[in-house]
N, CA, C and O atoms as CSV, one atom per row, in Angstrom:
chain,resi,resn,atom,element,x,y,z
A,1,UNK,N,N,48.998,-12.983,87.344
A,1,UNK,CA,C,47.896,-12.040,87.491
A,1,UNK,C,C,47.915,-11.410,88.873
A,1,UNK,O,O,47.483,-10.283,89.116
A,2,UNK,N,N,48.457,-12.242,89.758
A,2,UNK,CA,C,48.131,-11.438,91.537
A,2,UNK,C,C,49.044,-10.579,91.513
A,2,UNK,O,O,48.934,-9.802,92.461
A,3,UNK,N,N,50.317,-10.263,90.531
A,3,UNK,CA,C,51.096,-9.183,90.719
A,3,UNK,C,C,50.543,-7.767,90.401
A,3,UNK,O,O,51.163,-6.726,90.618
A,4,UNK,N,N,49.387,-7.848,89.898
A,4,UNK,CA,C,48.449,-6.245,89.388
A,4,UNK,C,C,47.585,-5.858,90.485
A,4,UNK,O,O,46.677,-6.398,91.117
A,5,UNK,N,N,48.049,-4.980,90.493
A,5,UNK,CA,C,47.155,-3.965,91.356
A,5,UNK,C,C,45.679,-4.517,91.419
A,5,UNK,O,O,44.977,-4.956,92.330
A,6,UNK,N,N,45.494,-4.303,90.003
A,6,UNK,CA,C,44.087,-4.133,89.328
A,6,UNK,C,C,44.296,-4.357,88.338
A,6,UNK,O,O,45.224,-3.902,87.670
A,7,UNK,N,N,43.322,-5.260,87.944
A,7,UNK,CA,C,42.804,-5.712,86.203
A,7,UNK,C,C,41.966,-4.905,85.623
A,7,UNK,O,O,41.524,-4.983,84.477
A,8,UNK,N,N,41.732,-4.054,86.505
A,8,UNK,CA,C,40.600,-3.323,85.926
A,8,UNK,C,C,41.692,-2.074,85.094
A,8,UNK,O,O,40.967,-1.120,84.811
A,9,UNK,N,N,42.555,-1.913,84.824
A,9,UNK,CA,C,43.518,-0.745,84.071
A,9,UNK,C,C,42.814,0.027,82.917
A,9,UNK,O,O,42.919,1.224,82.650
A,10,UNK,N,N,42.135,-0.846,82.348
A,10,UNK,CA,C,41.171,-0.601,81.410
A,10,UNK,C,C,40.022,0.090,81.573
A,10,UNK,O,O,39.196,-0.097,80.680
A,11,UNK,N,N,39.755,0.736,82.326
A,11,UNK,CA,C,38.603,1.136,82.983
A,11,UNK,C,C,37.707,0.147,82.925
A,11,UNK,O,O,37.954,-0.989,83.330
A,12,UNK,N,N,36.374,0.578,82.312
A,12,UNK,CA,C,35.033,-0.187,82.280
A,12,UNK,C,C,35.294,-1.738,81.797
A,12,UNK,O,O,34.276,-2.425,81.876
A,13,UNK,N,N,36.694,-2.553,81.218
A,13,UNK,CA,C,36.676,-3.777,80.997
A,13,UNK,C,C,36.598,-4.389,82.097
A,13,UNK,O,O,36.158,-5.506,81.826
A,14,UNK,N,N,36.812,-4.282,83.426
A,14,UNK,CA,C,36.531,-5.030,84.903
A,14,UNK,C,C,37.231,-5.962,84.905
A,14,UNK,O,O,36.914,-6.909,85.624
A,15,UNK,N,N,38.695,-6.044,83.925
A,15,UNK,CA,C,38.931,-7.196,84.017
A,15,UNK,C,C,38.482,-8.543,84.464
A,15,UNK,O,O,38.734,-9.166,85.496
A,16,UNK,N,N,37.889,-8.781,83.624
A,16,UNK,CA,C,37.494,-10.675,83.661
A,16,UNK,C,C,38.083,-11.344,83.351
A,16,UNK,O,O,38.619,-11.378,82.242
A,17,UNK,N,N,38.191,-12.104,84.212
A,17,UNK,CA,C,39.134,-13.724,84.247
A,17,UNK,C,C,38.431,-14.441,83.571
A,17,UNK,O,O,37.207,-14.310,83.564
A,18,UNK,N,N,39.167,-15.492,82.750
A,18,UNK,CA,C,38.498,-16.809,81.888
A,18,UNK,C,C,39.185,-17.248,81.216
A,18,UNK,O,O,39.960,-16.618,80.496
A,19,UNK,N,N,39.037,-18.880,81.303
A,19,UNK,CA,C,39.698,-19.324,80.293
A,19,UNK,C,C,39.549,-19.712,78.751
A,19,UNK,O,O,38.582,-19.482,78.024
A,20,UNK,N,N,40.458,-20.202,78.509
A,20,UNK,CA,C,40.188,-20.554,76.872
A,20,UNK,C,C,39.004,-21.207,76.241
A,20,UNK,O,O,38.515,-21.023,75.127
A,21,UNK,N,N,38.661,-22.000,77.191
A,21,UNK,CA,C,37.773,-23.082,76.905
A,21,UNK,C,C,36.590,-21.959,76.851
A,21,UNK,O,O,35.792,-21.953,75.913
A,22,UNK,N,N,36.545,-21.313,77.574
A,22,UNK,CA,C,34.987,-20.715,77.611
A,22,UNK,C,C,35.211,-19.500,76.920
A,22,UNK,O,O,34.224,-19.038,76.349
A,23,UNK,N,N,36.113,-18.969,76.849
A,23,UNK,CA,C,36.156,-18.051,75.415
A,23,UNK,C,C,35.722,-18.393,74.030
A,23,UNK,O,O,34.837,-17.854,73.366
A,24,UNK,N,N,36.477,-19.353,73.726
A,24,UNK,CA,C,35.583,-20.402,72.727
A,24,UNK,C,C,33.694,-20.857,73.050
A,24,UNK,O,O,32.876,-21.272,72.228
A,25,UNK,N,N,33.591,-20.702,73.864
A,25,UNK,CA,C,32.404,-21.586,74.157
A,25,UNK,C,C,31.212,-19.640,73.935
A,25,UNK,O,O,30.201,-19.484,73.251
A,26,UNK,N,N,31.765,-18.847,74.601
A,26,UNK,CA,C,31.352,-17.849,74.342
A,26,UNK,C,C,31.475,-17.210,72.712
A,26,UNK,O,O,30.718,-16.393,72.186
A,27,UNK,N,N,32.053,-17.527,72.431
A,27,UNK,CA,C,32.523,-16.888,70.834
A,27,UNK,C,C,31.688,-17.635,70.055
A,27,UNK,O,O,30.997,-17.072,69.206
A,28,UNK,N,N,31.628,-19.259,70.274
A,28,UNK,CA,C,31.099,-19.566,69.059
A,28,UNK,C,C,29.022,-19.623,69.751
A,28,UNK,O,O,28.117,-20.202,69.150
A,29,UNK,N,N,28.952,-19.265,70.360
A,29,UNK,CA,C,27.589,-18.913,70.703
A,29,UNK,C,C,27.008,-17.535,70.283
A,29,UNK,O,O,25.852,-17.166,70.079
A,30,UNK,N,N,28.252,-16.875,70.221
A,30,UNK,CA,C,28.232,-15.525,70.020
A,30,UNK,C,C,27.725,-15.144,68.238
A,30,UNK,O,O,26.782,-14.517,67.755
A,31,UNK,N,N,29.454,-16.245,67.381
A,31,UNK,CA,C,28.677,-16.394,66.029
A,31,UNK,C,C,27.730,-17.401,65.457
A,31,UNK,O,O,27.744,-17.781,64.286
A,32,UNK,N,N,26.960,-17.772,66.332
A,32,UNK,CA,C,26.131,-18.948,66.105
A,32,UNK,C,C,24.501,-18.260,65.822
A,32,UNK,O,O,23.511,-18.701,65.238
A,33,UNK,N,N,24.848,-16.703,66.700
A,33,UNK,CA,C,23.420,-16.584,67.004
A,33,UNK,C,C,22.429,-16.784,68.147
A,33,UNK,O,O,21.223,-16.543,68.093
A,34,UNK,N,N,23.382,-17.449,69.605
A,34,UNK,CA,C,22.753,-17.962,70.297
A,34,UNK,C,C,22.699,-16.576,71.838
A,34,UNK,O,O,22.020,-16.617,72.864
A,35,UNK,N,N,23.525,-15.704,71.458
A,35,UNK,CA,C,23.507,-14.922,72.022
A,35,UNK,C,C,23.204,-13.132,71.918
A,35,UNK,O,O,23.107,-12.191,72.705
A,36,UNK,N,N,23.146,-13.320,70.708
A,36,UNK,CA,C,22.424,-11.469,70.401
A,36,UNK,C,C,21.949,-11.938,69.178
A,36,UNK,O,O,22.317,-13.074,68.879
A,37,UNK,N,N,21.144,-11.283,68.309
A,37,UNK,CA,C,20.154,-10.937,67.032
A,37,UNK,C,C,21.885,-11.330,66.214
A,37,UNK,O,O,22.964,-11.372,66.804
A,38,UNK,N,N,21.572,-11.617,64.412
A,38,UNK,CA,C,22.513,-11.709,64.035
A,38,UNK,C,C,22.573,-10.083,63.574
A,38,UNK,O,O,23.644,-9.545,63.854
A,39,UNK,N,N,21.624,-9.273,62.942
A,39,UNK,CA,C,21.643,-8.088,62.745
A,39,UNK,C,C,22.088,-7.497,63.844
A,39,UNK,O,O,22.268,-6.328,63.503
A,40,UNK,N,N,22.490,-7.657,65.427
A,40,UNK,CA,C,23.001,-6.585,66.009
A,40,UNK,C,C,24.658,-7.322,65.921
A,40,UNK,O,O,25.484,-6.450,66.189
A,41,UNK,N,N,25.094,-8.216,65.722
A,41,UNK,CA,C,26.292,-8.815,65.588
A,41,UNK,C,C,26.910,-8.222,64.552
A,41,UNK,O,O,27.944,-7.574,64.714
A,42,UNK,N,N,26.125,-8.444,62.960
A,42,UNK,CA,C,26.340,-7.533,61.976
A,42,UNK,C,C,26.815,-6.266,62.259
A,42,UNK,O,O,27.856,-5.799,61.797
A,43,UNK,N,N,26.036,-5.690,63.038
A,43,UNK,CA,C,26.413,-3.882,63.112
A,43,UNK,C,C,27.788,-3.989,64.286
A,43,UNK,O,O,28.779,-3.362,63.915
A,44,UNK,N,N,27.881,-4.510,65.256
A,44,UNK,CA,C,29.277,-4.727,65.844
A,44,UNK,C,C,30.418,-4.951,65.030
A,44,UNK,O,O,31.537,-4.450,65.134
A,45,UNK,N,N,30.031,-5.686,64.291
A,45,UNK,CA,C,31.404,-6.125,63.487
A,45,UNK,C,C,31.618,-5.174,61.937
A,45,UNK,O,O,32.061,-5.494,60.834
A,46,UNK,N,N,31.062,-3.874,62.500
A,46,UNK,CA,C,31.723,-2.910,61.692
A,46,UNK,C,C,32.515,-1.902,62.614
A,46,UNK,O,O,32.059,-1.285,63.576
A,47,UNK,N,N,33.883,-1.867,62.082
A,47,UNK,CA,C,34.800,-1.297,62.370
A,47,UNK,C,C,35.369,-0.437,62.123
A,47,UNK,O,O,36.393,-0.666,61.479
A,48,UNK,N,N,35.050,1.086,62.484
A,48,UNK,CA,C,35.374,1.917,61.789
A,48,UNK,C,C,36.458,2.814,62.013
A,48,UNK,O,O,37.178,3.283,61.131
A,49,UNK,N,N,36.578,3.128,63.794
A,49,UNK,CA,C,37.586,3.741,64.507
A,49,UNK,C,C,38.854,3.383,63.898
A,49,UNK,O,O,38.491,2.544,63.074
A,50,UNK,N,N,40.185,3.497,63.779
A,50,UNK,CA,C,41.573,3.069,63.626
A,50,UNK,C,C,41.894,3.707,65.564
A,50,UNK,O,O,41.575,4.688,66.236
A,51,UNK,N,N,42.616,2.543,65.745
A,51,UNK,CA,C,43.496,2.430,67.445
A,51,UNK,C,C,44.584,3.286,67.034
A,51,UNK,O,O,44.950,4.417,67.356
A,52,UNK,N,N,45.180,1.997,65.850
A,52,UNK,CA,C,46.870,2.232,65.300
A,52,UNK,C,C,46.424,1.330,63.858
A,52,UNK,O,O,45.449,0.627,63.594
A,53,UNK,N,N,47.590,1.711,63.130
A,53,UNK,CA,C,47.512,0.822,62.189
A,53,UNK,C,C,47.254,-0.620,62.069
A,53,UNK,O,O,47.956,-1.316,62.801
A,54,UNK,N,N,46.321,-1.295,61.235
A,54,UNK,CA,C,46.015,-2.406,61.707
A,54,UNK,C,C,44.842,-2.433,62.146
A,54,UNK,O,O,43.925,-2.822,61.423
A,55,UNK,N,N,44.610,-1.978,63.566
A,55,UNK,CA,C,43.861,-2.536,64.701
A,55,UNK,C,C,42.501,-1.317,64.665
A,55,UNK,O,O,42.586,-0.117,64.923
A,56,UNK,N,N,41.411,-2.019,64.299
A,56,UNK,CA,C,40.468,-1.049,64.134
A,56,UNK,C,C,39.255,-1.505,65.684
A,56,UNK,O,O,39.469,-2.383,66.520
A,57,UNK,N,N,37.926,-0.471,65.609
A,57,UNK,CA,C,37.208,-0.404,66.911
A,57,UNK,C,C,35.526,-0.078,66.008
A,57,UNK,O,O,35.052,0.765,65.246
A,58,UNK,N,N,35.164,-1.176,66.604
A,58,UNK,CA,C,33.248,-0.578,66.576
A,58,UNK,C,C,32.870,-0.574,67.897
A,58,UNK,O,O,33.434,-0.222,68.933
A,59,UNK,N,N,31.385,-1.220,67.540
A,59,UNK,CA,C,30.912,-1.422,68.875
A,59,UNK,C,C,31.317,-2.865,70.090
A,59,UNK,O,O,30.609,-3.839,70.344
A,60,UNK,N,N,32.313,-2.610,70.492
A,60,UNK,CA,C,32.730,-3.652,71.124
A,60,UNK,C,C,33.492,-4.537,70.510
A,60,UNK,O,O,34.186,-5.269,71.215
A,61,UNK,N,N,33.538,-4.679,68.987
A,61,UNK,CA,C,34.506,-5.392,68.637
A,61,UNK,C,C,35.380,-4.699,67.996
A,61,UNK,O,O,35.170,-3.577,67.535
A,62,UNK,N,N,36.554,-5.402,67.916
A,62,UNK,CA,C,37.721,-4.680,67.288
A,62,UNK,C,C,37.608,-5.758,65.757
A,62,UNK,O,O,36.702,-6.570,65.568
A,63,UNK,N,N,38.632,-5.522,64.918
A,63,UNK,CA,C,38.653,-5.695,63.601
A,63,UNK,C,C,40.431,-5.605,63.208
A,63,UNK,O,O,41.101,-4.594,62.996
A,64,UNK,N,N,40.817,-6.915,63.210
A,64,UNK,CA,C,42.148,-6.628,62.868
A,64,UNK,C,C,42.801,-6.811,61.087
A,64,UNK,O,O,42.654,-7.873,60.483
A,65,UNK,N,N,43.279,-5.986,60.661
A,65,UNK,CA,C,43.762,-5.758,59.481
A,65,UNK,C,C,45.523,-6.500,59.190
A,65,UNK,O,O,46.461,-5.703,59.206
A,66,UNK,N,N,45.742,-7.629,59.004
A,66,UNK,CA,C,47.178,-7.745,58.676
A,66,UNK,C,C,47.538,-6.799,57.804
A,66,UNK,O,O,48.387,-6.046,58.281
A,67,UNK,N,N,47.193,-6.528,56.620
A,67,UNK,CA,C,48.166,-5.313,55.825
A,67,UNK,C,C,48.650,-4.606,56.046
A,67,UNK,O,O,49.674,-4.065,55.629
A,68,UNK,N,N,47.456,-4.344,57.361
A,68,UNK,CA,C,48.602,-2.445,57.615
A,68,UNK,C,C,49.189,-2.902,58.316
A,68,UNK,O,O,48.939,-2.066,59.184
A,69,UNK,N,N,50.042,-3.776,58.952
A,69,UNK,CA,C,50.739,-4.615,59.858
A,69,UNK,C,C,52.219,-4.518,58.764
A,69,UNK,O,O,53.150,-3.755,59.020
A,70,UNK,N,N,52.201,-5.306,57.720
A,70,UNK,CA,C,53.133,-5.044,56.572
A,70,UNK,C,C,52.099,-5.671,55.473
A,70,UNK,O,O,51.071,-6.346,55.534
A,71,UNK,N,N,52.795,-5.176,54.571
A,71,UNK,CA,C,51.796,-5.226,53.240
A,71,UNK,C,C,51.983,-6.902,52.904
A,71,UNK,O,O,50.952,-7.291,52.355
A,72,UNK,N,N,52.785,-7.796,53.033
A,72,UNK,CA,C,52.614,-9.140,52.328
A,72,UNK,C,C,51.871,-10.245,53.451
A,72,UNK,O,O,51.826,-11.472,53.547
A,73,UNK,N,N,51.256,-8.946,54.324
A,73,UNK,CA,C,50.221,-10.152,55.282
A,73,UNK,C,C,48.982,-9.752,54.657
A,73,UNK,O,O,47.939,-10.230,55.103
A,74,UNK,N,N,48.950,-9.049,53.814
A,74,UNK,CA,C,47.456,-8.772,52.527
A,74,UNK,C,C,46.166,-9.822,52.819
A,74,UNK,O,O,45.046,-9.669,53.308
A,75,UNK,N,N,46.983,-11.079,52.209
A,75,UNK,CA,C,46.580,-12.237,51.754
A,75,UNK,C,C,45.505,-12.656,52.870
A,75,UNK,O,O,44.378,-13.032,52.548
A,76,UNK,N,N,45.903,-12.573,54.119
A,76,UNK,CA,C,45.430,-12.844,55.619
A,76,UNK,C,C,43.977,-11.988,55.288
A,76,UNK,O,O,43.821,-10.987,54.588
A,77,UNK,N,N,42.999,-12.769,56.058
A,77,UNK,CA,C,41.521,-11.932,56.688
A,77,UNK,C,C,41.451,-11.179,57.483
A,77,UNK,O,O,42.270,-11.239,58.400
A,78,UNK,N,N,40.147,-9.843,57.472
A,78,UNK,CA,C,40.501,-9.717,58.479
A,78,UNK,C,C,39.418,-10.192,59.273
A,78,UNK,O,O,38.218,-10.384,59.073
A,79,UNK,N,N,40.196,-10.326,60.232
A,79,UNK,CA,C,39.492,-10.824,61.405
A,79,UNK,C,C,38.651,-10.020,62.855
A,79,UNK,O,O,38.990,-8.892,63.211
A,80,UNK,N,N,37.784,-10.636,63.415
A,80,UNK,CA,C,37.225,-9.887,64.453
A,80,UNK,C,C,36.908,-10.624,65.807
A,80,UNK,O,O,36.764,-11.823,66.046
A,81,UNK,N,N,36.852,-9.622,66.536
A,81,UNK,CA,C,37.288,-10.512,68.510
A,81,UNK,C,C,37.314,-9.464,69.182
A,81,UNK,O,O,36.291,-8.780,69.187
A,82,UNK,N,N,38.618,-8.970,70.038
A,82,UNK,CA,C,38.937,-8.662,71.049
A,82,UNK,C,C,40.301,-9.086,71.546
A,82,UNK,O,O,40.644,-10.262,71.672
A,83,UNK,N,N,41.100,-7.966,71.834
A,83,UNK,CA,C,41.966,-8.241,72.761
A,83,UNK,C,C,42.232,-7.920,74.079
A,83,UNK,O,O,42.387,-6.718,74.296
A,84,UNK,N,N,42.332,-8.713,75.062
A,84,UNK,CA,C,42.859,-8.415,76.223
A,84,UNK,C,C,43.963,-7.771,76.967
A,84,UNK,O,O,45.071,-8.009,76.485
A,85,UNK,N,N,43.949,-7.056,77.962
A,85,UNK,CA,C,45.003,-6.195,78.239
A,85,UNK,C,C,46.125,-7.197,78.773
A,85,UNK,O,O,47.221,-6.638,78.798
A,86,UNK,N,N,46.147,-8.089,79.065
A,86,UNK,CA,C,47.323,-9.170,79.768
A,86,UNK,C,C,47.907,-10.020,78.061
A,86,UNK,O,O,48.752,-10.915,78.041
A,87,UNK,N,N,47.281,-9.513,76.922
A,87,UNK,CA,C,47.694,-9.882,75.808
A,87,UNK,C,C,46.963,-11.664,75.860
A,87,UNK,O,O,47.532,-12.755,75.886
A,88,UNK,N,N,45.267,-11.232,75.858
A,88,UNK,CA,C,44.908,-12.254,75.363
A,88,UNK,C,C,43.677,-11.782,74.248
A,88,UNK,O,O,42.948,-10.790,74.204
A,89,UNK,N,N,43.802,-12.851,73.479
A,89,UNK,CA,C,42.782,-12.751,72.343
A,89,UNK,C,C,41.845,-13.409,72.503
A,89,UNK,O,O,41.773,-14.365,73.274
A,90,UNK,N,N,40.859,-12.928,71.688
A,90,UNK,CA,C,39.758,-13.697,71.359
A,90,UNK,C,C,38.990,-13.228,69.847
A,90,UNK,O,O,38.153,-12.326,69.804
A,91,UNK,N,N,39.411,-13.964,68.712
A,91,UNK,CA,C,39.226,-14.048,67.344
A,91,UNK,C,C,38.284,-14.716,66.322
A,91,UNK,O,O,38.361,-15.944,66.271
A,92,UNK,N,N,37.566,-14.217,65.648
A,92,UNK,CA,C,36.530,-15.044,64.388
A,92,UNK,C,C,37.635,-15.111,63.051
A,92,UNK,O,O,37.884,-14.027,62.522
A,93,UNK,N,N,38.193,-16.147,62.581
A,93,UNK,CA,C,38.361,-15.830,60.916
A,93,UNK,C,C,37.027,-16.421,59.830
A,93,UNK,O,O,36.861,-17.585,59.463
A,94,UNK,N,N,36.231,-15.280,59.502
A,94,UNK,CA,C,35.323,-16.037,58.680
A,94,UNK,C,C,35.500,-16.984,57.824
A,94,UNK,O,O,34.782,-17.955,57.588
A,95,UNK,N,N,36.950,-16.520,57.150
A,95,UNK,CA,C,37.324,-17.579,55.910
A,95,UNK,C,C,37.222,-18.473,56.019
A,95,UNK,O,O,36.527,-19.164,55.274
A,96,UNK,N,N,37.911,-18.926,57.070
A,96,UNK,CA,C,38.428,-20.457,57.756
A,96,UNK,C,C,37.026,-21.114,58.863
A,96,UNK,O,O,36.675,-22.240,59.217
A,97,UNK,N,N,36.680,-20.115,59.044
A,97,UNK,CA,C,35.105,-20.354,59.934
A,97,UNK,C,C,35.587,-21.163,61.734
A,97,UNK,O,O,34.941,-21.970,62.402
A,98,UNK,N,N,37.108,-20.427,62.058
A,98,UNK,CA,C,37.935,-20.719,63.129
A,98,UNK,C,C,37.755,-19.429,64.133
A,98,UNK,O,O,37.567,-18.231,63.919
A,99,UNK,N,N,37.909,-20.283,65.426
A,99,UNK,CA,C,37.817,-19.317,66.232
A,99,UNK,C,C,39.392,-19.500,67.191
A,99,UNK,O,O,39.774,-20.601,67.587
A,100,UNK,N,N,40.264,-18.019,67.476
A,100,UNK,CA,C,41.443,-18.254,67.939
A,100,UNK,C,C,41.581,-17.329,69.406
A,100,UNK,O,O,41.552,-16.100,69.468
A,101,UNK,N,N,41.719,-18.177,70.423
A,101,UNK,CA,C,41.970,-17.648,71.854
A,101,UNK,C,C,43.448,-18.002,72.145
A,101,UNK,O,O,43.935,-19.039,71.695
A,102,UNK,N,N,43.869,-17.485,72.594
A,102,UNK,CA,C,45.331,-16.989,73.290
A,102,UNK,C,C,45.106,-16.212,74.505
A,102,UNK,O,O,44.209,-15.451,74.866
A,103,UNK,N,N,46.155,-16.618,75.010
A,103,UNK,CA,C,46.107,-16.068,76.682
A,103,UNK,C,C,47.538,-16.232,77.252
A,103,UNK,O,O,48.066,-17.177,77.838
A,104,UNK,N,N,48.044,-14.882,76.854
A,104,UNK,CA,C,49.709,-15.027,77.177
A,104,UNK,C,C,50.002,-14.294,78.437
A,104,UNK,O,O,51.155,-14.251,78.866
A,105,UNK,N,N,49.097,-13.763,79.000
A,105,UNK,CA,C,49.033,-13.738,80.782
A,105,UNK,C,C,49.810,-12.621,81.006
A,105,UNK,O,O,50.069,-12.400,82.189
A,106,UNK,N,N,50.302,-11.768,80.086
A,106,UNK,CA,C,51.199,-10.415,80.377
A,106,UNK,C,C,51.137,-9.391,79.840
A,106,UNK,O,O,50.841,-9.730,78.695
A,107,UNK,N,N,51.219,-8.164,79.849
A,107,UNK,CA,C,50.427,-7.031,79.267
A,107,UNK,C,C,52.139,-6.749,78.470
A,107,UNK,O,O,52.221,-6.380,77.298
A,108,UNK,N,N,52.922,-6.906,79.021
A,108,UNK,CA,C,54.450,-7.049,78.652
A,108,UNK,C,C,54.524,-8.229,77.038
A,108,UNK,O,O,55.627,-8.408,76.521
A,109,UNK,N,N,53.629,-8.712,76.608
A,109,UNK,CA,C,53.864,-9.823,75.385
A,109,UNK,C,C,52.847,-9.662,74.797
A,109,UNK,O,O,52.086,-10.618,74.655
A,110,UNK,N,N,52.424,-7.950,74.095
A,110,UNK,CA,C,51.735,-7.894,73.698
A,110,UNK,C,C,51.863,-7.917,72.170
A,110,UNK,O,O,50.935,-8.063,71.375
A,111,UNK,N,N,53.143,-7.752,71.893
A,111,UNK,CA,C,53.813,-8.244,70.361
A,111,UNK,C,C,54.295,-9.469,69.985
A,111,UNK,O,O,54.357,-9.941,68.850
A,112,UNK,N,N,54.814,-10.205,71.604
A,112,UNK,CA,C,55.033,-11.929,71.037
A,112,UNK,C,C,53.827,-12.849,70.714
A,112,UNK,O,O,53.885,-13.942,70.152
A,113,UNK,N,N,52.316,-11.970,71.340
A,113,UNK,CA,C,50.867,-12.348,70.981
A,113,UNK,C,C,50.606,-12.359,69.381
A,113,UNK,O,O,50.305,-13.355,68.724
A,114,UNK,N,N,50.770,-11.152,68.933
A,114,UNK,CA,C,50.742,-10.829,67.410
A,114,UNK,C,C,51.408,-11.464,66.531
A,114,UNK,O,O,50.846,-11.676,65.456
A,115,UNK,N,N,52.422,-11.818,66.682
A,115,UNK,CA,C,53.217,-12.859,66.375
A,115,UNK,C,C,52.711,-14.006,66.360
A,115,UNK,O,O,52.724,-14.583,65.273
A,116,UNK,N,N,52.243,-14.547,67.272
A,116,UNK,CA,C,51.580,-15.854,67.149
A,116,UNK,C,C,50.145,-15.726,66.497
A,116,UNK,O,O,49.453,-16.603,65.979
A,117,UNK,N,N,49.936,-14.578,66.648
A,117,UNK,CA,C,48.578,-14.353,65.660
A,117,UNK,C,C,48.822,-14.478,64.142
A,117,UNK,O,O,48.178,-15.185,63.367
A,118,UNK,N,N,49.699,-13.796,63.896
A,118,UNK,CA,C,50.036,-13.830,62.538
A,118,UNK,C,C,50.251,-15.365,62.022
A,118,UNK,O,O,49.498,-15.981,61.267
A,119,UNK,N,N,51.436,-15.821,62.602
A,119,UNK,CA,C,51.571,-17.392,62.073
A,119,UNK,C,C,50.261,-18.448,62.552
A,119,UNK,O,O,50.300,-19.609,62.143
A,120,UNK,N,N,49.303,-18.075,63.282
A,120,UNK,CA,C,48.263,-19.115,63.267
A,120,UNK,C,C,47.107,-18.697,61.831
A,120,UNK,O,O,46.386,-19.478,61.211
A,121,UNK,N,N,47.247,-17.486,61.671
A,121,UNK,CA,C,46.214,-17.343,60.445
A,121,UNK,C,C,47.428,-17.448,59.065
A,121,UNK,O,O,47.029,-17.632,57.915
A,122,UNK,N,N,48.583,-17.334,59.322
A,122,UNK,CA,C,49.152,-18.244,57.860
A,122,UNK,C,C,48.950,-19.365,57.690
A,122,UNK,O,O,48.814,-19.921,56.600
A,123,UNK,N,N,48.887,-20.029,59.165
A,123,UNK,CA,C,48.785,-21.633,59.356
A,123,UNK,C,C,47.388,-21.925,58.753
A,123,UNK,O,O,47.326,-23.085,58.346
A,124,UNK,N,N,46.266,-21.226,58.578
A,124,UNK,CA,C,44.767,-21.581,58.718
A,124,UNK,C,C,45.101,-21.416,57.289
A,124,UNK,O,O,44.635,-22.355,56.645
A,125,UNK,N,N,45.732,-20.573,56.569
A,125,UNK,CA,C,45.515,-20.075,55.208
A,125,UNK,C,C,45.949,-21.085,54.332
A,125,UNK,O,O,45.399,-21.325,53.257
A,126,UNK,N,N,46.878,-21.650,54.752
A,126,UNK,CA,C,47.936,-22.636,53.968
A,126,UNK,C,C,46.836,-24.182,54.060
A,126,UNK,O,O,46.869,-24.957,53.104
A,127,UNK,N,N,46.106,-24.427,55.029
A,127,UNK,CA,C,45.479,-25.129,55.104
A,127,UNK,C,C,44.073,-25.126,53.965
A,127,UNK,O,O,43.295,-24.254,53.575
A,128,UNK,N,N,44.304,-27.087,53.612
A,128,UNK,CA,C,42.801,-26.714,52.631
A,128,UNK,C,C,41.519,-26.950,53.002
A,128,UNK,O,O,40.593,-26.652,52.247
């Protein structure tokens, strides 16, 4: 991270530092209810913008689509979070009722991230 100029690249994200642990700790407070109305959570987690294929935008949350990724990741949820510009996540799968943080520390591994995204929600899927 001390090799960037600025974390802030993103404009208004201010880059914030944090770790996993409290990404989780924030997320599941987040879908718990313990931190906004569930009706304004509801309306966040509609996603309507398209980024790129795949990767959709509401209010603050993004909404990721495996299909449009390739069509036999169908099966997969989609899911909702946030990604970070250093290629970290932060993910809800309702199905599975799992929450998935990653933090691959480089804006350069932002496809070896997806990758591991993909095989952790096959991993959740395959699971009973």
């Amino acid at each position: 991270i001390s090799k960037f100029e600025s974390l802030s690249c993103d404009w208004a994200g201010g880059g914030i530092v944090s770790t996993t642990g409290d990404l989780l700790k924030f997320n599941q407070a987040l879908r718990q209810g313990r931190l906004i109305q569930t009706s304004t959570l509801e309306t966040m987690d509609v996603s309507r913008h398209k980024i790129r294929p795949g990767i959709y935008y509401g209010l603050g949350m993004m909404e990721i689509r495996f299909k449009e990724f390739f069509f036999l990741l169908g099966r997969l949820p989609k899911i909702k979070g946030h990604i970070g510009i250093l290629s970290t996540h932060l993910f809800y799968d309702p199905v599975k009722d799992a929450h998935i943080m990653m933090n691959f520390g480089d804006n350069k591994r932002m496809v070896e991230s997806f990758r591991a995204l993909i095989e952790i929600e096959n991993t959740l899927q395959r699971m009973q």
